[in-house]
VOKEMI-717726 format. One line per field, with one value per residue: residue in three letters; x, y, z of N, C-alpha, C in turn. Coordinates in nm, 3 decimals, decimal comma. Layout:
% VOKEMI-717726
rest ALA ...
n_c1 X ...
n_c2 Y ...
n_c3 Z ...
ca_c1 X ...
ca_c2 Y ...
ca_c3 Z ...
c_c1 X ...
c_c2 Y ...
c_c3 Z ...
This chain:
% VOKEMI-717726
rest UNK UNK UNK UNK UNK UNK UNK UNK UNK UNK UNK UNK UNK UNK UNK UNK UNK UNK UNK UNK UNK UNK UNK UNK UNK UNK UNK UNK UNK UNK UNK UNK UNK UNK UNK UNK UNK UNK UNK UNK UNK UNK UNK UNK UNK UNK UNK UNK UNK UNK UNK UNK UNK UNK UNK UNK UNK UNK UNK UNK UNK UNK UNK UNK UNK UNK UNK UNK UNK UNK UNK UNK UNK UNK UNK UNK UNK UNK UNK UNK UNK UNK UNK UNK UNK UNK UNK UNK UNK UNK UNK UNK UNK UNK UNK UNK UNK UNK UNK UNK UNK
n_c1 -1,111 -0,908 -0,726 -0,538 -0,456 -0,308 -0,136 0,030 0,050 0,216 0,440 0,568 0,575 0,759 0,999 1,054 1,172 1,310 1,529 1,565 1,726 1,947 2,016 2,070 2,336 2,485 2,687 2,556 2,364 2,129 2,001 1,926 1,751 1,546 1,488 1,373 1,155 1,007 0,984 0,837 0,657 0,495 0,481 0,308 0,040 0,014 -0,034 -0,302 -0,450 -0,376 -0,409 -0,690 -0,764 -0,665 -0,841 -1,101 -1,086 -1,042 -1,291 -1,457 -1,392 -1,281 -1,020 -0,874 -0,840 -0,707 -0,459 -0,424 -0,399 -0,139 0,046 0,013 0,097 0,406 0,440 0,439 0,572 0,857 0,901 0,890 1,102 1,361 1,336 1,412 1,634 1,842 1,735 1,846 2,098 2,181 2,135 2,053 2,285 2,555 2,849 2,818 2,554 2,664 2,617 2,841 2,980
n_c2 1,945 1,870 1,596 1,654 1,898 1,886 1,707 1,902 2,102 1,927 1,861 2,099 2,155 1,955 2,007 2,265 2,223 2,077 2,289 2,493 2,301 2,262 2,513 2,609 2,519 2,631 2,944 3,168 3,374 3,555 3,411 3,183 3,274 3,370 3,060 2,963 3,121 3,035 2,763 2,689 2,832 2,720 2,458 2,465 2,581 2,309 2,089 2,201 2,065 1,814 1,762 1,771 1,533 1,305 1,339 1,318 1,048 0,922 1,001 0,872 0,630 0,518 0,361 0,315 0,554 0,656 0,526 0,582 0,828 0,841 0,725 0,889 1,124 1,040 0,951 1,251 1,369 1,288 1,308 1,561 1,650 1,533 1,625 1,916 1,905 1,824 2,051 2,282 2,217 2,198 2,467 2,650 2,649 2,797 2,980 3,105 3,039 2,779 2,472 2,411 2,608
n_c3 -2,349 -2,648 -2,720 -2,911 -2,890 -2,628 -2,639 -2,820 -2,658 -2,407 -2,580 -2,568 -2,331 -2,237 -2,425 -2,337 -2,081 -2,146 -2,253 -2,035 -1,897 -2,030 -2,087 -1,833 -1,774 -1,957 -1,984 -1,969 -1,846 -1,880 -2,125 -1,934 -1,787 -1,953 -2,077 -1,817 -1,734 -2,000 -1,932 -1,671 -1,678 -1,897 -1,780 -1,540 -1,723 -1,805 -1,606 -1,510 -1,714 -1,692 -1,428 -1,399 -1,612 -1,466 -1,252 -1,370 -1,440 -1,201 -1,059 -1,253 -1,224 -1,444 -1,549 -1,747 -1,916 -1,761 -1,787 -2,020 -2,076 -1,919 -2,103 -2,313 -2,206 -2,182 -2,414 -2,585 -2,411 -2,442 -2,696 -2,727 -2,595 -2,706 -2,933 -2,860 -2,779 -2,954 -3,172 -3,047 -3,007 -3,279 -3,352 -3,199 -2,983 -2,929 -2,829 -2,578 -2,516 -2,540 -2,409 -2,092 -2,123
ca_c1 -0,991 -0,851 -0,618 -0,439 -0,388 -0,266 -0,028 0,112 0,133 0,269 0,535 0,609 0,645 0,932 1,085 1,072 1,231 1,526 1,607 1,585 1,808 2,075 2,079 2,134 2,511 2,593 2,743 2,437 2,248 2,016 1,969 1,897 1,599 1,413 1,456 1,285 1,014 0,929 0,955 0,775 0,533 0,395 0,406 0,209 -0,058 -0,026 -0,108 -0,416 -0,516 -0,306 -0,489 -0,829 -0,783 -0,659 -0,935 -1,216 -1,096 -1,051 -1,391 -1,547 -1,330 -1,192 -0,854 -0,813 -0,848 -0,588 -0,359 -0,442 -0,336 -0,030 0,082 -0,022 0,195 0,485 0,482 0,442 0,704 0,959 0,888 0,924 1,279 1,455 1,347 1,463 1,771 1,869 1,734 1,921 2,235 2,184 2,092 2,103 2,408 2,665 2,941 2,810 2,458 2,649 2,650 2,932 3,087
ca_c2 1,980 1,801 1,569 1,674 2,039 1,829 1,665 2,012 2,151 1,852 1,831 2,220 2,146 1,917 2,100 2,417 2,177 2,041 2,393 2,548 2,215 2,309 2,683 2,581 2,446 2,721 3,056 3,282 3,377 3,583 3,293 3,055 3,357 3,336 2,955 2,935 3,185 2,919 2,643 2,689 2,863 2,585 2,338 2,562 2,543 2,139 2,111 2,209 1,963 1,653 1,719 1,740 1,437 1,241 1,399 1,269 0,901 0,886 1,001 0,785 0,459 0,489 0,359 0,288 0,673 0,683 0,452 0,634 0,964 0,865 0,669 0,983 1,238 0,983 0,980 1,359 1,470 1,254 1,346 1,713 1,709 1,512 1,712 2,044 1,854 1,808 2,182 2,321 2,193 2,196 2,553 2,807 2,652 2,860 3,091 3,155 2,966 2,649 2,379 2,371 2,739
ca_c3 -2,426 -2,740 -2,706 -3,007 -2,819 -2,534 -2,706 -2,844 -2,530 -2,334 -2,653 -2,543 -2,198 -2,216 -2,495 -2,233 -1,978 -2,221 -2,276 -1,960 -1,814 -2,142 -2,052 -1,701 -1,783 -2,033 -1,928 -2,052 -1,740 -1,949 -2,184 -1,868 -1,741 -2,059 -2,081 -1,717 -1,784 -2,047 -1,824 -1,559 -1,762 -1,950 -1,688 -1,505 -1,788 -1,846 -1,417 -1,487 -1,791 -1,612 -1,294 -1,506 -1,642 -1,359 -1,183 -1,423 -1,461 -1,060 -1,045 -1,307 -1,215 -1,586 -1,522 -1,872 -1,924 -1,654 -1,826 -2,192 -2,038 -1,897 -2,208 -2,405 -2,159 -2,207 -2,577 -2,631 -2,373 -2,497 -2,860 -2,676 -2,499 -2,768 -3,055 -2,837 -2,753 -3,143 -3,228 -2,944 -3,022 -3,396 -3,417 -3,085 -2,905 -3,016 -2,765 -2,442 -2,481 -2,525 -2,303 -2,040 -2,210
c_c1 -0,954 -0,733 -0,509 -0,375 -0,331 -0,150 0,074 0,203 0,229 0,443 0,617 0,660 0,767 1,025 1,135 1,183 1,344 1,606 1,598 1,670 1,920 2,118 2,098 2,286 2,576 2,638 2,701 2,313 2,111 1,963 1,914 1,749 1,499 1,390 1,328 1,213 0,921 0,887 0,854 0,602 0,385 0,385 0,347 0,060 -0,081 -0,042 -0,270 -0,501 -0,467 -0,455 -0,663 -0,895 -0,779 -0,774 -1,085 -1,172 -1,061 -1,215 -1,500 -1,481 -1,274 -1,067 -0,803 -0,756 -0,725 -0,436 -0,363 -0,352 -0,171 0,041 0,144 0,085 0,313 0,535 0,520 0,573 0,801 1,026 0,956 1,105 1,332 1,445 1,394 1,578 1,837 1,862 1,821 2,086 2,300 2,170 2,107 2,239 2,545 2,744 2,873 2,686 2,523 2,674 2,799 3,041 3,103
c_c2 1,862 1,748 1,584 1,803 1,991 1,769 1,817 2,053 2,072 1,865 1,994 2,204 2,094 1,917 2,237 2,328 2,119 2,159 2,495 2,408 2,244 2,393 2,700 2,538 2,540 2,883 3,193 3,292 3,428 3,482 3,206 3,092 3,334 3,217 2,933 3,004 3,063 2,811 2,635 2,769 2,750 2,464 2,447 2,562 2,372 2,094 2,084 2,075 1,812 1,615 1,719 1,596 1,309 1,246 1,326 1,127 0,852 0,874 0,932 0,667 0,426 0,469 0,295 0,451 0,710 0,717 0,512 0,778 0,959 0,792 0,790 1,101 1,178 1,038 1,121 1,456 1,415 1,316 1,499 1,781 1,642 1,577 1,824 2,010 1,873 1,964 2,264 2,321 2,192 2,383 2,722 2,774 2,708 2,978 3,057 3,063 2,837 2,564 2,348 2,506 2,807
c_c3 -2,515 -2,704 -2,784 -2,960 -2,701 -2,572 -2,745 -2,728 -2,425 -2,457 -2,584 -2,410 -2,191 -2,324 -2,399 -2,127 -2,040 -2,236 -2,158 -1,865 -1,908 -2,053 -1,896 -1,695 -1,885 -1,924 -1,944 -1,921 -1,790 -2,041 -2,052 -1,791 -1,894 -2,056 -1,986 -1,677 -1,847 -1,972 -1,736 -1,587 -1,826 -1,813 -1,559 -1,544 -1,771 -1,691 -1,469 -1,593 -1,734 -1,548 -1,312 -1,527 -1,551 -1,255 -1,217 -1,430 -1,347 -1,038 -1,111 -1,301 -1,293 -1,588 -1,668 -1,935 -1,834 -1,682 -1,979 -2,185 -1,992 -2,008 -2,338 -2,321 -2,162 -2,307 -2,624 -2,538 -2,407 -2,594 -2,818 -2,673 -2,657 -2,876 -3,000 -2,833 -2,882 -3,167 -3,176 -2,981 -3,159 -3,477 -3,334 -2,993 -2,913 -2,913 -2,655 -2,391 -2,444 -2,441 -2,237 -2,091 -2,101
């Protein structure tokens, strides 16, 4: 797998997880079931490429590969949550979705 599709999806994952931890504090239960469909969805998928990777640089001693991967799932879930955080609040938070309503 590409690490550039790894990156996507890791950016998706903790975008899914900023907005299913939002729609957890608003007053939109149906809003907080779709969120955590998403959620749990994708990290679901990114499991399997983690534990892949972790998997192959245990088994070949590559602990640079180790240390590349977790550097690389750092960067891209960060990038993830705080850009949902911003969109979130910039764009769907509004009546019932919004935080603390």
């Amino acid at each position: 797998m590409s690490w550039l599709i790894w990156a996507v999806v890791l950016l998706l994952q903790n975008a899914s997880f900023t907005w299913v931890s939002r729609a957890r504090n608003s007053g939109n239960i149906k809003y907080h079931a779709i969120a955590a469909v998403g959620s749990n969805g994708i990290w679901f998928v990114t499991q399997f490429i983690v534990v892949g990777i972790i998997a192959r640089a245990i088994a070949s001693h590559d602990y640079g590969l180790a240390v590349r991967a977790g550097l690389w799932y750092t960067l891209w879930t960060v990038i993830g949550s705080v850009f949902m955080h911003w969109f979130l609040m910039k764009h769907i938070e509004k009546g019932s979705r919004k935080v603390g309503a």
